[in-house]
Every structure is written in C-alpha cells, then in structure tokens.
Backbone as JSON, one array per atom type, in Angstrom:
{
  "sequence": "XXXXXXXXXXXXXXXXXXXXXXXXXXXXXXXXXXXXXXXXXXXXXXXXXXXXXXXXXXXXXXXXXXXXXXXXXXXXXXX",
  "N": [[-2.36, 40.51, 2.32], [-1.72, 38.67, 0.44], [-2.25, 36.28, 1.36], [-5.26, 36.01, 2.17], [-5.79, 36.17, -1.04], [-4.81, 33.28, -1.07], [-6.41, 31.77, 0.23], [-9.1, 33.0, -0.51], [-8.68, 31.37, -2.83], [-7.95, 28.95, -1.59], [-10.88, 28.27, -0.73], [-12.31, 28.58, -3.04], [-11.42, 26.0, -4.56], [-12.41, 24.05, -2.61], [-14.93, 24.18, -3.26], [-15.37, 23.77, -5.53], [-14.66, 21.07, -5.85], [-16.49, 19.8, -4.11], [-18.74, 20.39, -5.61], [-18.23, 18.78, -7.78], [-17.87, 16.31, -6.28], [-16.34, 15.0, -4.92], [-15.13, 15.29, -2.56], [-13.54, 14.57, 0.54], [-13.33, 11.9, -0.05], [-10.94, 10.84, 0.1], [-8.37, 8.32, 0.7], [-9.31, 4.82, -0.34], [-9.99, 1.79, 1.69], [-7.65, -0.67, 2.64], [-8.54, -3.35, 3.8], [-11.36, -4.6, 2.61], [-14.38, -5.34, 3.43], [-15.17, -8.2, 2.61], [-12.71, -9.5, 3.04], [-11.92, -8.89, 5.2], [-13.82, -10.78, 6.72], [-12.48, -12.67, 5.95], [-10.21, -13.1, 7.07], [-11.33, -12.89, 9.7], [-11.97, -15.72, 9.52], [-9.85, -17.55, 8.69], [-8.45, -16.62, 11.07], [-9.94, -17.68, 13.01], [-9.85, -20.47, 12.57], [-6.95, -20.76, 13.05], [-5.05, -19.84, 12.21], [-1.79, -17.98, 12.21], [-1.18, -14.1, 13.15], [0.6, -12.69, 11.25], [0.18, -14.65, 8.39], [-1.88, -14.92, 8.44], [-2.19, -11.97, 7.1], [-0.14, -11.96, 5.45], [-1.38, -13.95, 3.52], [-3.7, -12.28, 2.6], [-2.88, -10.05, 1.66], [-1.81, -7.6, 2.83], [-0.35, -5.12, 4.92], [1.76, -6.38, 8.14], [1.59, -4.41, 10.44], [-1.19, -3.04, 9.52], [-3.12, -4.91, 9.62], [-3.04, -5.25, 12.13], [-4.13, -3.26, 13.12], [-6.52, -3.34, 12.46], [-7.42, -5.81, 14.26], [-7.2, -5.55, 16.84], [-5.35, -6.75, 20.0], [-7.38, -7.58, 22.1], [-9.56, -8.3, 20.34], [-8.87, -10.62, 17.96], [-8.45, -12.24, 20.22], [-10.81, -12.73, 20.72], [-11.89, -14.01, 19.12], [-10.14, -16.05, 17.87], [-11.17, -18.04, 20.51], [-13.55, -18.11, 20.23], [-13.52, -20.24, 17.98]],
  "CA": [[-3.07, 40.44, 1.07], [-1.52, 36.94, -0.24], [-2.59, 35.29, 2.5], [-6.21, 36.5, 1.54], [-5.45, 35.58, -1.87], [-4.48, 31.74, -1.22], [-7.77, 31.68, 1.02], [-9.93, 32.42, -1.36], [-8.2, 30.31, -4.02], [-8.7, 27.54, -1.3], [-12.62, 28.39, -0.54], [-12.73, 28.07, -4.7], [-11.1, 24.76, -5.09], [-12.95, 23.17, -1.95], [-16.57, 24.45, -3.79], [-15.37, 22.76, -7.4], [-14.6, 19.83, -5.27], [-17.47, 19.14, -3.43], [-19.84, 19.91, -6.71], [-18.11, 17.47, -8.7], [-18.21, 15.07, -5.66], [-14.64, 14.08, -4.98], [-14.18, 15.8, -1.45], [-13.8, 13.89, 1.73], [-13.66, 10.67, -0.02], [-10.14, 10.09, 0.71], [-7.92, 6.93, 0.12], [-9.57, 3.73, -0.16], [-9.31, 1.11, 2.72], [-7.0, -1.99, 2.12], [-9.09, -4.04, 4.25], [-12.58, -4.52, 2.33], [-15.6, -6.12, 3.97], [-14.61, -9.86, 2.31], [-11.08, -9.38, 3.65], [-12.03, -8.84, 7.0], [-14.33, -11.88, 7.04], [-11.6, -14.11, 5.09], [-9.22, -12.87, 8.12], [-11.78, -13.81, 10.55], [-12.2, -17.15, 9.15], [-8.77, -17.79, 9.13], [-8.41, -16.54, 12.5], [-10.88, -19.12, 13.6], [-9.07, -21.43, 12.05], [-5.79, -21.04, 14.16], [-3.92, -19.37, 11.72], [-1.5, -16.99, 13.48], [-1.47, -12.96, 12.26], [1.67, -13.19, 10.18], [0.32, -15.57, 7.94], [-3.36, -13.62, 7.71], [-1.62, -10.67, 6.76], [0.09, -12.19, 4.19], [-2.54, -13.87, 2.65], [-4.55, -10.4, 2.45], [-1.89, -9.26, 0.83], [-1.56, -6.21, 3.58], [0.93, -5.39, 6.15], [1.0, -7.03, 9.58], [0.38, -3.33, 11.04], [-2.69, -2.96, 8.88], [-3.49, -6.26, 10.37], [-3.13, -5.11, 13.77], [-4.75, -2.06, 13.46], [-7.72, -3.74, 12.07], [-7.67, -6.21, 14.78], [-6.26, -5.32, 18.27], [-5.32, -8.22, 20.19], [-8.87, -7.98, 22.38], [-10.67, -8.9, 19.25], [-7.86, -11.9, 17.95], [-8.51, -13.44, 20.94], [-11.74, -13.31, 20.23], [-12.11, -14.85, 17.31], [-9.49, -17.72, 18.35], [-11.74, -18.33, 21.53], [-15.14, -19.02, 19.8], [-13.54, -21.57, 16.58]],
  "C": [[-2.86, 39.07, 0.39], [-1.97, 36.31, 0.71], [-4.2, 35.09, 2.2], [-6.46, 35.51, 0.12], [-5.62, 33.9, -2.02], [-5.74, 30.96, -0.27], [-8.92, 31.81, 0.07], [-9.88, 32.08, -2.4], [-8.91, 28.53, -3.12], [-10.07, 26.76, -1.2], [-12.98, 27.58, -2.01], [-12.68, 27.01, -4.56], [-11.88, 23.89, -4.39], [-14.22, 23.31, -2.69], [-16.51, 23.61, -4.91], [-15.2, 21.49, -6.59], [-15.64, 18.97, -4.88], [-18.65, 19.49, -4.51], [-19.65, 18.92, -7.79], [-18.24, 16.17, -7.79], [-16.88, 14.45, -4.89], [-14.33, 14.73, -3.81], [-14.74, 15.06, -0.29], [-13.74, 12.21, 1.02], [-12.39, 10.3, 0.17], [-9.24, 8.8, 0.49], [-8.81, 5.63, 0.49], [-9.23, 2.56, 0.96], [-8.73, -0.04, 1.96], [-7.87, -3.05, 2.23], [-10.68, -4.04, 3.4], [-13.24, -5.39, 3.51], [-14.92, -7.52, 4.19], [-13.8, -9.72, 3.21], [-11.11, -9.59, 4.99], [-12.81, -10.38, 7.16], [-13.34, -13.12, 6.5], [-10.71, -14.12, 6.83], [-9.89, -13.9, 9.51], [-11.74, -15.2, 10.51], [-11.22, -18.18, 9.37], [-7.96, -17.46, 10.63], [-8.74, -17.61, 13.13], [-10.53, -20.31, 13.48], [-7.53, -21.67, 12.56], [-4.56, -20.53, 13.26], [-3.51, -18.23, 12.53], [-1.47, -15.23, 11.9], [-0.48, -12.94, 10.82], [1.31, -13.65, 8.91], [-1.02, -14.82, 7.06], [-2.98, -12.75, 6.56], [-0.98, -10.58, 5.35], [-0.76, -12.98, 2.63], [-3.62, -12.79, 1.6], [-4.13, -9.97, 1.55], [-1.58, -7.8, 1.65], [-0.37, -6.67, 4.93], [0.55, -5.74, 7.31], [0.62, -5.75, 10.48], [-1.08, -2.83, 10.85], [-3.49, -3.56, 9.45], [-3.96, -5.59, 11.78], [-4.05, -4.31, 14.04], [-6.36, -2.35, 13.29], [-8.54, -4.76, 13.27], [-6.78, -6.75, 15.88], [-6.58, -7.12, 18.76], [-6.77, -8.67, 21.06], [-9.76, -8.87, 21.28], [-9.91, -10.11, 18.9], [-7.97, -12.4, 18.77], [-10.13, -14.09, 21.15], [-12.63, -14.56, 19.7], [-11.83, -16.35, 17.65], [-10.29, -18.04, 19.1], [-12.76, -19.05, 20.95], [-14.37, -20.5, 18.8], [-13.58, -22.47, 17.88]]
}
C-alpha cells in the first residue's frame, strides 16, 4: 500500500512538472556553443589542453570529454 502511495505521489509531481515546463531540462552544459569554438580556435592555435581548459574556466576532464583525442588532433592538423 505505501509503495502505491509514493507512486502515485510520483505520477503527481512528474504531471506538475511537465505542465509548468521544468522536466527533462536538467543541468546546464559548461561548455556553450562560443566555448567550444574559442577552444577550437585555440586548439588551432597550438595551445595544448591544459591551458584550453583553463582558459574556459572548466576542468581538463570536461575538456576531454568534449574533445576526445581523435578530434584534438584534428583540429591541431588543419591550423
């Protein structure tokens, strides 16, 4: 019966959620659009990740995750 209960307490809360709008949207990314193209730029430019990363203002895993080393060599390849 509680189990029941906390089920359709959850059904409720997901319905007020998604008519006010606010479900699935989740945390914000670090990385915007700009960010990513500043990164690139500086990529291209021979800066190493480290340095990106700190610029950004995000962590060098953020970094990474954003841009495996396939793509970083990328980048470096074309400047």
């Amino acid at each position: 019966m509680e189990r029941e209960l906390i089920r359709e307490r959850t059904i409720a809360g997901l319905a007020a959620a998604r008519r006010k709008g606010s479900i699935g949207s989740g945390r914000k990314p670090v990385l915007t659009p700009d960010k990513v193209d500043t990164a690139r730029k500086l990529l291209a430019a021979g800066d190493k990740p480290a340095k990106v990363a700190r610029v950004l203002q995000v962590g060098l895993s953020t970094f990474y995750r954003h841009f495996p080393a396939s793509e970083r060599a990328d980048v470096t390849d074309a400047g």
